[in-house]
N, C-alpha and C positions, 0 to 999 in steps of 0.2 A: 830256562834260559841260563846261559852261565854269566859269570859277575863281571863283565864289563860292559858298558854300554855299548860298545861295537860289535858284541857278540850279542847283544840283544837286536839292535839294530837288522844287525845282518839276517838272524832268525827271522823278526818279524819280517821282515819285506819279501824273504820267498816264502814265508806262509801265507803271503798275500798276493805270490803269482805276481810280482813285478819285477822287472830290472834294475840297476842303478838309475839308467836313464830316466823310464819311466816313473821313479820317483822322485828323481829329481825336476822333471816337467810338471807332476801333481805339486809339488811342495812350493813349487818356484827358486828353487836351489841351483845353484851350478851340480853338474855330472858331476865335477872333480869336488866339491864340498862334499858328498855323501862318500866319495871313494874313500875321502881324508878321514871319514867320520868313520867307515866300514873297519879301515885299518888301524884305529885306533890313534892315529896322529892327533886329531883334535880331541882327548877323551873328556872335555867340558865343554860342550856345547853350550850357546849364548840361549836363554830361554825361551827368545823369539822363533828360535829354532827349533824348541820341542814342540812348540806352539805350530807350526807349521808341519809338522812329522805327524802329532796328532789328528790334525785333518785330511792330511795324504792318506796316513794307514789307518782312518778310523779307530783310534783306539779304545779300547776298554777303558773304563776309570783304575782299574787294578794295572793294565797295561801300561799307561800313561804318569802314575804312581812309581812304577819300577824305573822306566825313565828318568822322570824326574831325582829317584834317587839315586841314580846311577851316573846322572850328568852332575851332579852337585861334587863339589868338593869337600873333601875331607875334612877342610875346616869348617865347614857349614856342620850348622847343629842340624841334626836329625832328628826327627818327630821322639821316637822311643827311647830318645837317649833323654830326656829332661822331661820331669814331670810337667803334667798343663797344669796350669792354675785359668779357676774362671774368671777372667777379667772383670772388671766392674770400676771403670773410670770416669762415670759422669760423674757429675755436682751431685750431692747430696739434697740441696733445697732449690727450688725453681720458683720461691714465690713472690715476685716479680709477674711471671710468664702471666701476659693479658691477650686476650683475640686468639683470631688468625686461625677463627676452628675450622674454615674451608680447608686451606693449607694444611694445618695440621691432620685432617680425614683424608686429604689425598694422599701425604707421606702414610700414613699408616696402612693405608691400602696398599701403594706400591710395596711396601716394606713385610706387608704379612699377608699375602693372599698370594696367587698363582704363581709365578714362578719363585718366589721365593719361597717356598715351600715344599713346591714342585720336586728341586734340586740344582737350578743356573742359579749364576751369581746376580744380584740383580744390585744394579746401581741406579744412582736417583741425586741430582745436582737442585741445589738450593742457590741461587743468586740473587743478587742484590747491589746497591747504594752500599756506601760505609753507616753503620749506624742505625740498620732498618730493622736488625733483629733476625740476620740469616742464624747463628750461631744458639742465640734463644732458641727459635724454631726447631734445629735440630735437635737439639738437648731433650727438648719436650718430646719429638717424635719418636728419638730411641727407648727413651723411659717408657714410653707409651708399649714399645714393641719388645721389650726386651724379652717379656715370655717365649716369644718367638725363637731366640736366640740361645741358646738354655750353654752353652760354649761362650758366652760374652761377649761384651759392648768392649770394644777396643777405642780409643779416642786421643788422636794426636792432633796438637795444634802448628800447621806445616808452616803456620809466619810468614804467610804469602806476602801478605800487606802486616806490616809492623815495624816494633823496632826491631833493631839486631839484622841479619841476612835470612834466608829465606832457610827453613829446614832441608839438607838435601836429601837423596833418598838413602844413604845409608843413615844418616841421622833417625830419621823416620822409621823406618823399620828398626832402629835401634832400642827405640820405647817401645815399638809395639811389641819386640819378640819381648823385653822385659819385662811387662804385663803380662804374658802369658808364661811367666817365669824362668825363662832362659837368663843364665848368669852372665853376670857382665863380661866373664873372664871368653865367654863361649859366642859372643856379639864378633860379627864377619866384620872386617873392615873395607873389604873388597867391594865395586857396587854389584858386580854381579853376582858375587857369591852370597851377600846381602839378598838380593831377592831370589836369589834358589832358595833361602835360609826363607824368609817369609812364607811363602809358596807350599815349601814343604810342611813348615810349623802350623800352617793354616787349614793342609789336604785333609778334606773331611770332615771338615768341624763348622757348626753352626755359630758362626762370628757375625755382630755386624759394628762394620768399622766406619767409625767417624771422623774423615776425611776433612778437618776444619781450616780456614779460611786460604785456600790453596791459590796459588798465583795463577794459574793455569793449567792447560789439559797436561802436558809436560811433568808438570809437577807433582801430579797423580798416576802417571800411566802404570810407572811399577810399582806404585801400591795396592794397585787393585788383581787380588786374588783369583785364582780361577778353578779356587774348589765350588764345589756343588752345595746349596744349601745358605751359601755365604750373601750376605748385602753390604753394598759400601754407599755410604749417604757425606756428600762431599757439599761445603760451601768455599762460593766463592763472589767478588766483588767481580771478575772477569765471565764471561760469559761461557760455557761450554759447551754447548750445544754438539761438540764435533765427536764428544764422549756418547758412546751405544750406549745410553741410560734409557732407563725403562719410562722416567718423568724426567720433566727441567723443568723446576719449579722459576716461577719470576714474582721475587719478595716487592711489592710498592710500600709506599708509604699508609702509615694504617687508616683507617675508616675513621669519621669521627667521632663516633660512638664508643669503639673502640678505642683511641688518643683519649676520649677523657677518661675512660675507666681506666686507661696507665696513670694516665697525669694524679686520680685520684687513689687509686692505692698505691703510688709512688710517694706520696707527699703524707699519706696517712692522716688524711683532713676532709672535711665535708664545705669549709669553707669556703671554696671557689666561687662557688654561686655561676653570675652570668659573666665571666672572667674566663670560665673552664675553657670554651667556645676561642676563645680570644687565644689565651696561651696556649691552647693544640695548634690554632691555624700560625702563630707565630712560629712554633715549632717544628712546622712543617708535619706536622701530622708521623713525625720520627722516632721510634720509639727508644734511641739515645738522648735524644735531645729530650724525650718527654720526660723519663726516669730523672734527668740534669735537674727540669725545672721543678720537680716533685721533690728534689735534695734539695733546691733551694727554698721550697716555700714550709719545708720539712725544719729545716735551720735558723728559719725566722719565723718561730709559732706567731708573732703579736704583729707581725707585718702583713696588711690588705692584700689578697691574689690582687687588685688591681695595679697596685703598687711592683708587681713581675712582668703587670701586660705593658705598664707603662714604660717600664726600663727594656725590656724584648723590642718594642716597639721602634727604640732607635736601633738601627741597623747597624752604625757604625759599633756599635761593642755589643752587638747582639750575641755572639759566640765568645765575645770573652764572660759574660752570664752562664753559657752554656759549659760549665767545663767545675768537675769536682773529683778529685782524688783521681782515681783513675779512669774517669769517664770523663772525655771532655772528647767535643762533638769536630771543632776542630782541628784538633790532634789526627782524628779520628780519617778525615779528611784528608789531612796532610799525606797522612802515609799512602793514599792513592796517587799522588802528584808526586812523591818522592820514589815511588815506584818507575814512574817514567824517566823521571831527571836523572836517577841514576842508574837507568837501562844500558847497557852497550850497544843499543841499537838506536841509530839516529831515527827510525820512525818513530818511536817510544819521544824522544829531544822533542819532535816537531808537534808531537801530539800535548806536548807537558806546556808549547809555548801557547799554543791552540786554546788550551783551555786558560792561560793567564791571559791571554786578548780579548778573549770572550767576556773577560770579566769587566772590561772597558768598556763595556754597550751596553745601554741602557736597552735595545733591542728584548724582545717577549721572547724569541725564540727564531732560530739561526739555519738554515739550508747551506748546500754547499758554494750553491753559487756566492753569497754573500760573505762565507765563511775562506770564499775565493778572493775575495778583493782586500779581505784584511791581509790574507797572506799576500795577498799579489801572485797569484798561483793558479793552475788550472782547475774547474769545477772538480775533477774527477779526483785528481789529489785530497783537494779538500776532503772530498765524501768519503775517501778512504780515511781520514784520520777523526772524520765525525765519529764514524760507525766506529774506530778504536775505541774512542772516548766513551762512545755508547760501550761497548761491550764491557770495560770497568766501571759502567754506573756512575761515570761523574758527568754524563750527558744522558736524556729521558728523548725517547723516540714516541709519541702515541699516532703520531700521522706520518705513512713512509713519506721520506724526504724531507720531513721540518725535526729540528732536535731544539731541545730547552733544559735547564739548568734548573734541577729543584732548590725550591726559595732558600735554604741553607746553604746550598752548594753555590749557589750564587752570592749569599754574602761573602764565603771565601774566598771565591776567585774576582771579587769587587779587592779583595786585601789585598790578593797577589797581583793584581792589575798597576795599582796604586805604589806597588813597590818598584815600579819599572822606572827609567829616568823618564825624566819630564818629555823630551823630547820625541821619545820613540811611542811616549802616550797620547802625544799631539797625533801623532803620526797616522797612529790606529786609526785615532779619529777624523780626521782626513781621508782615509781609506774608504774608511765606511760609508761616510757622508757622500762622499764622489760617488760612489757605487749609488747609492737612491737619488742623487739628484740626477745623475746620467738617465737612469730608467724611467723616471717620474719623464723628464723631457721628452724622453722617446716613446712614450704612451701620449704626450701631450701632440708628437709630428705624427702621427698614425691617424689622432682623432682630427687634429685641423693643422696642416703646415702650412698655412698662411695665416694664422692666428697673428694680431697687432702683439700680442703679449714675447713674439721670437724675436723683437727687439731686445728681452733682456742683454745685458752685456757679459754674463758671466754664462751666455748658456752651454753647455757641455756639447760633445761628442758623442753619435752614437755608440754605446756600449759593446762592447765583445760581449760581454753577457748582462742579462735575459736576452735570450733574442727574441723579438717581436715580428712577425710578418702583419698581424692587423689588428685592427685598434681594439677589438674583441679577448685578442688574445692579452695583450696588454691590462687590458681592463680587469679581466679576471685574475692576472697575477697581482695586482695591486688589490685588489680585495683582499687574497688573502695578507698582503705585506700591510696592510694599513696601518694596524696597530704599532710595529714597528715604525713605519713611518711618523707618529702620531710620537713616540718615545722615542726616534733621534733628533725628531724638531722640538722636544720640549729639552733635551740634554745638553743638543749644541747653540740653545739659542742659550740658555745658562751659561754657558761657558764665556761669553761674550767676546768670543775670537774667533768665529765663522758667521758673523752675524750676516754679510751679501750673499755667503753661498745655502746658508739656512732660508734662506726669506724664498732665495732662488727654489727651493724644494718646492712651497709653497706654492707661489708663480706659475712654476711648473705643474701643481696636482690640478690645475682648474678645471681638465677636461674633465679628469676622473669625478673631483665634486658634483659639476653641474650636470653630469649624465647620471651618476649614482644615485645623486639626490642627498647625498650625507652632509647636508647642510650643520648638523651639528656639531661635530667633531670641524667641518671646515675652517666655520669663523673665529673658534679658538684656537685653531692654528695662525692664522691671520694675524690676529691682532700679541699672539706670543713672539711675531718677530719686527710686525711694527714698531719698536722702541728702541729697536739695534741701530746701530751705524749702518745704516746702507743708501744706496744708489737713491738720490730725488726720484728718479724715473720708477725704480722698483717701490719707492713707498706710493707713487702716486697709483700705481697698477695695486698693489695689497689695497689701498682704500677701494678702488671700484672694485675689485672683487668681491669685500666685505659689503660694499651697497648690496651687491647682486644678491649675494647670501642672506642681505637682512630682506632685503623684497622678498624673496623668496620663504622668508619665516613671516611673512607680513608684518613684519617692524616697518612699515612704510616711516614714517617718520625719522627714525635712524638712519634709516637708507637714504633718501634723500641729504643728511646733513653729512653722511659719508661719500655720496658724489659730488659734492658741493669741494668736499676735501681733495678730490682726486682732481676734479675740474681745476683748481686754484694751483695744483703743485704742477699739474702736464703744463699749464701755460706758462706759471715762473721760468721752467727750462725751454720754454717756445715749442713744446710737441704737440703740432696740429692734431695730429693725428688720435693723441691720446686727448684731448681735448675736444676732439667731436665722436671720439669712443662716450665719454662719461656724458658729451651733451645727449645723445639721442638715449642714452640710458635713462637719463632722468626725464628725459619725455616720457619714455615705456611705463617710468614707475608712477607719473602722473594720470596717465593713461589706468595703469591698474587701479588708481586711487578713484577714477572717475573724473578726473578736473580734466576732463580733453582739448576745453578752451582753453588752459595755461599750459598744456603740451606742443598746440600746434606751434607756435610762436619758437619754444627750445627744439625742435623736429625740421623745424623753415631752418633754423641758424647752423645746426647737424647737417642739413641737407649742402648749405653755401658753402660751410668749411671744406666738405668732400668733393663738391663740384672743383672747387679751389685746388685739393690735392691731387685731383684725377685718378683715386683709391676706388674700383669699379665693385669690390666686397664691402667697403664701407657706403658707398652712394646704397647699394642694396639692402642696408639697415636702414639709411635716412626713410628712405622711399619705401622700405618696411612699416615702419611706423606708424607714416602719416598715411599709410593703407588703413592703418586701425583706429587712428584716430577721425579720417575724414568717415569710415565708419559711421563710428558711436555715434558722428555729430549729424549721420542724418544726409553726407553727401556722397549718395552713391556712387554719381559719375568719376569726382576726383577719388574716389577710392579705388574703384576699377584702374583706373588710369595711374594709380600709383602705386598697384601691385603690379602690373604689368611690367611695369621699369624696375622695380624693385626683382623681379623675376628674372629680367633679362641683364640685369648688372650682377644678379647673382651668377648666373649659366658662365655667362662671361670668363668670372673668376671663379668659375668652376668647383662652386660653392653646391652641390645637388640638396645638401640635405637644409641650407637658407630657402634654394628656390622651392624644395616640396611646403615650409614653413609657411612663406608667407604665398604660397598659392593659395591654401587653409583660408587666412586673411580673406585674401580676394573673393573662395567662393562665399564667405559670409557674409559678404557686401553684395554680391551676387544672387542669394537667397534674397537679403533681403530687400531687394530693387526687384523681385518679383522671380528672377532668373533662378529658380530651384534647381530644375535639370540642370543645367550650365553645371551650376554649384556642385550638386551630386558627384556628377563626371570630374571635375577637378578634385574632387576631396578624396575619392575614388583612386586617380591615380599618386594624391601626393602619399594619404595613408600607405600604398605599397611600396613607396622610397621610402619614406622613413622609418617602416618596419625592417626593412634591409639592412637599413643603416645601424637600423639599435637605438634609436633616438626615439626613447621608451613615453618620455612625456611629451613628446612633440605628437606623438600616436595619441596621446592622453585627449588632448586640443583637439586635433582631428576628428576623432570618435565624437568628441561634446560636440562642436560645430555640425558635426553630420545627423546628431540627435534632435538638436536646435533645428535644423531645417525641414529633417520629416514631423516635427512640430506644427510648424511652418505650412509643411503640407498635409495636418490631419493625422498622418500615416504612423497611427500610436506606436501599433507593435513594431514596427522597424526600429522607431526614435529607442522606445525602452533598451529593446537587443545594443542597440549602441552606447546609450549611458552607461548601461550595465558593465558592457565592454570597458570604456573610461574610468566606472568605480573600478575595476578591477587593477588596474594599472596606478591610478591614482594610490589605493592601498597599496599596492606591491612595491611604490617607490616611498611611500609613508611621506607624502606630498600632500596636507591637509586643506591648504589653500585651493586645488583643484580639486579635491575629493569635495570640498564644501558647494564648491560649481555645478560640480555635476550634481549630488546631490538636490540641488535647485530645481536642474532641470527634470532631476527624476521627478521630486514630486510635485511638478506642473504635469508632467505626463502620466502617472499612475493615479489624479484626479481625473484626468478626463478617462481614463477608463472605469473609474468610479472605485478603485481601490484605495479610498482617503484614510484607514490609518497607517497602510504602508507610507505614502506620501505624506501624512502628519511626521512620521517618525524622522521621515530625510529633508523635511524641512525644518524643524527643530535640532537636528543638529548642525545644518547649516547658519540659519539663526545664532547657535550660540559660537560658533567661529566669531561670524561676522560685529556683533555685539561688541569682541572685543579689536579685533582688526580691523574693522571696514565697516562704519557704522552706515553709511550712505546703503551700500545692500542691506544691511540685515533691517533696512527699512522697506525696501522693497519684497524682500521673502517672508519681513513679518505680515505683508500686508497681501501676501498669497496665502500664508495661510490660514490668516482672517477670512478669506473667502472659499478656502478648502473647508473651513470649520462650519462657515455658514451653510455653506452647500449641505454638509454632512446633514444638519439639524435639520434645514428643512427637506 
């Protein structure tokens, strides 16, 4: 070939039987680019350009060498003109380096087996958090591989994230051609001539180059070589995934086992004891932060680890602990956040403000939609600046669509939250709160939109987002939002300046409580915003819901002195309404207690009040009731007779899943006045509305009533299949009070078929329920199975 590139050019492409055109089609070039290149007008081609020549005309490695050396400029240093020197620019000591021998067997595999070996360049990204140990890991990995490399470990730190500006690419290529001995005087200033200079200095040589804490894929592209035989192992706080690497490692935070063997040979002490445990998990399990607290407890030989866990443990100067010489976990942090703020690009601005708002919520962990209403913004926006924040590792993805804040990274942006003016911090929070209490309501009009409780006076609008079509799908979103919700009502009831629209949250979750069954996280929500400033009307509604809640934990006795509260506060403001809600409730809970003759009398005065109102959902309660209590007491006919009205005032108001309830009611009054079939056929078709509905323990009831009757009719094996049925749902809603019921009835029924120690077993743990809730039954089941026992003996 003769010495210029255009004359090698031209040569190769009709030794290749193509024309200008036709290589300018393979290459994806303009015709008139290759004419300009043919004639020597451009005689330095851009190296993206030999890169594309190369796979048009297939080149040789010797062919593609000549190129290369012929499109470089003359001030670019050339392989033969400067002697190599073997690099060797790692650390010296690494002993520190703890864990992470997964991670480090997978680097070392990418790094020395198959194609790197082979003869492709084989690359391999390490990411991570600030502070988790990408840079340790590599360090460890190259030394590990270095035999491999017998040409040198080359290792520049590009200052993605730090102080100062970011390394640029001639900077970078500027140490690394220096490491391999090229003189200062011979260093390109140019960026292109800089990476023909790298590229060439590199062809052929078994390099592998340590690409450390890079901003981005940008920030690497022309550093990585394209000789044969070479590896480049790059970290980064950013995500890279869009780099053709052979691995993308994803650094977490370390293991426990792992955290304490840092924290212990960080600190060069055996004294931790049961402390160790403590200050890993305050550390977040980080192996910056662990090394911090191994300096500090390194610094004060006579001082107790517990005396670290104690001071870690306040939050508020948990990171000023964490920070010594030149490791401080903070800092560390910052430079992530300082990267965005002063981006020139307003996506970078809105993601930097995204993560200081975040830090104002007590919230577990953040979706878009939510991450929407702080901005006031659309879901879609939001998700694009989560997933930013995810890919720098100052947001943790493990379920697509929910992101969280590791526990460090959170005390941070709790600082920069708190730095904002007072007002715009109101603001957030305002934001946020609206966004769940909206939702909570609209889960609450899906399950019952005639619920007495749509009196509140603060209640919201449906929301633009979540959207709900049915009360299923609601339900399921608030499961997973619970805990959040459980951490904005303990945050903003603190703050004692949303005290009506907090309470309102609550108000609002009743549907989800009393269908879910999470009576325990419920009533200490209840009672965390009972003590606020808010609406008579809403304290009187929080007390009966907290009745219901303690019913339902069988605190009978609380519960009643909690209706008694709610009764007194609805009549001080003259609410009928809310006054014959809490009278037939405290019928109900008399009724569970067993005193049926001190219910019907509250049940008669429930029933007057509604007649009075001409509320056709409420008379349907009255007249619910006193179904179960003329019941118990033995008067079948007015029992019949008062679910029927209770039936037809529910239909009415178009209440299906009241009327399938107390149809239930009826046919057990109807069983037991003789009328079984009747009963059957009604239980028969309420059970299939209410299974429809979702109204899991209403099903619960059903089933037991339908066991009770084929009791009733002898017909063991049906009754068992039906209990059985009931324990099942009972457990699944972790509803002890009906699991204890049914239990009962199971072992009356698994005695008559002569299985008495299954039936000892379910009636000793009914027993011990009732013992301490409901002494009156556990006199009655103790006294079953005194005669389960005696049967057995004889």
């Amino acid at each position: 070939m003769e010495e210029s590139f255009a004359a090698a050019l031209r040569q190769t492409r009709r030794s290749r039987g193509l024309s200008q055109e036709a290589l300018a089609e393979r290459a994806d070039l303009s015709t008139k680019a290759i004419g300009l290149l043919e004639r020597g007008v451009r005689r330095h081609p851009h190296l993206t350009t030999i890169d594309k020549l190369e796979t048009a005309l297939h080149l040789s490695p010797a062919e593609l060498a000549v190129f290369r050396r012929l499109a470089a400029r003359k001030s670019a240093p050339a392989g033969p003109d400067t002697s190599w020197v073997v690099a060797d620019q790692l650390p010296t000591t690494r002993a520190s380096f703890t864990g992470r021998a997964r991670h480090l067997e997978q680097l070392k595999r990418a790094l020395t087996t198959g194609e790197a070996q082979a003869g492709a360049t084989v690359i391999v990204t390490v990411r991570g958090m600030a502070g988790v140990g990408k840079t340790a890991l590599a360090v460890e990995a190259a030394e590990a591989c270095r035999a491999t490399y017998p040409d040198g470990v080359l290792s520049v730190n590009l200052r993605g994230f730090g102080s100062g500006t970011p390394l640029s690419p001639v900077q970078a290529i500027g140490q690394l051609l220096r490491a391999t001995g090229v003189p200062a005087e011979l260093l390109p200033t140019d960026q292109t001539d800089a990476i023909t200079a790298l590229r060439t200095r590199l062809a052929n040589r078994r390099v592998l180059l340590l690409l450390d804490n890079a901003r981005d894929v940008s920030h690497v592209t022309d550093l990585i070589p394209s000789t044969r035989g070479a590896a480049v192992l790059i970290t980064s706080r950013n995500t890279l995934t869009t780099l053709p690497a052979r691995q993308h490692i994803q650094l977490e935070p370390m293991p426990v086992s792992d955290s304490v063997k840092l924290l212990t040979s960080s600190s060069g002490t055996d004294r931790l004891g049961d402390s160790a445990d403590q200050i890993a998990a305050l550390c977040g399990h980080l192996p910056l932060a662990l090394s911090v607290a191994g300096a500090w407890l390194l610094q004060h030989p006579d001082t107790p680890a517990a005396e670290l866990v104690r001071r870690l443990a306040d939050e508020t100067h948990r990171l000023d602990l964490l920070g010594v010489d030149d490791r401080d976990v903070r800092a560390s942090l910052s430079l992530s956040v300082d990267h965005l703020t002063n981006s020139p690009r307003p996506h970078d601005h809105e993601a930097a403000r995204v993560f200081t708002l975040l830090g104002l919520t007590a919230a577990g962990d953040f979706t878009a939609e939510s991450v929407a209403a702080l901005l006031q913004t659309a879901p879609a926006r939001a998700g694009d600046l989560l997933e930013h924040l995810t890919d720098l590792h100052l947001l943790e993805s493990s379920t697509p669509g929910r992101y969280h804040l590791h526990d460090l990274v959170r005390t941070f942006a709790h600082e920069l939250g708190r730095e904002l003016p007072e007002a715009e911090r109101a603001a957030t929070v305002d934001r946020l709160l609206s966004f769940y209490l909206s939702a909570a309501w609209r889960s609450g009009d899906l399950a019952d939109p005639q619920a007495a409780r749509n009196a509140w006076p603060g209640r919201p609008p449906t929301p633009k987002f979540p959207v709900f079509k049915t009360s299923e799908q609601a339900l399921g979103w608030l499961d997973t939002e619970l805990a959040n919700y459980l951490a904005i009502i303990d945050q903003t009831a603190a703050l004692g300046t949303h005290d009506e629209a907090v309470a309102g949250v609550v108000v609002g979750l009743y549907s989800y409580f009393t269908k879910r069954g999470n009576l325990v996280d419920w009533l200490p929500a209840i009672d965390r915003v009972l003590d606020g400033r808010i609406d008579r009307w809403t304290y009187a509604q929080l007390q009966a819901d907290a009745a219901i809640a303690l019913a339902e934990l069988a605190r009978y006795d609380e519960s009643a002195i909690r209706f008694g509260l709610a009764r007194d506060a609805f009549e001080t403001i003259g609410n009928l309404r809310g006054v014959s809600l809490t009278t037939t409730n405290n019928a109900r809970l008399l009724v569970r207690m067993g005193r049926y003759a001190e219910a019907l009398p509250l049940a008669e005065q429930a029933l007057a009040i509604n007649q009075q109102l001409g509320n056709t959902r409420a008379l349907g309660a009255s007249y619910g009731t006193l179904t179960e209590i003329h019941t118990e007491l033995g008067d079948w006919a007015a029992a019949e007779a008062a679910a029927t009205a209770a039936v037809e005032q529910y239909t009415a108001a178009g209440s299906s899943g009241y009327a399938a309830n107390i149809r239930i009611e009826g046919a057990w009054a109807r069983a037991r006045s003789g009328h079984s079939d009747v009963a059957i056929a009604d239980l028969t078709q309420s059970l299939s509305e209410l299974e429809k509905l979702g109204l899991h323990k209403s099903v619960c009831d059903g089933r037991w009533v339908l066991g009770m009757t084929y009791l009733l009719r002898k017909e063991l094996e049906q009754g068992i299949e039906q209990a059985e049925l009931a324990l099942e749902i009972a457990l699944d809603v972790q509803d002890i009070r009906r699991e204890a019921q049914v239990r009962v009835l199971l072992g009356e029924l698994l005695n008559e078929i002569g299985d008495r120690d299954e039936a000892v077993a379910n009636l000793e743990f009914a027993i011990a329920f009732y013992r301490q809730h409901h002494p009156g039954k556990a006199t009655d089941a103790e006294a079953l199975l005194t005669k389960v026992r005696n049967e057995t003996s004889a």
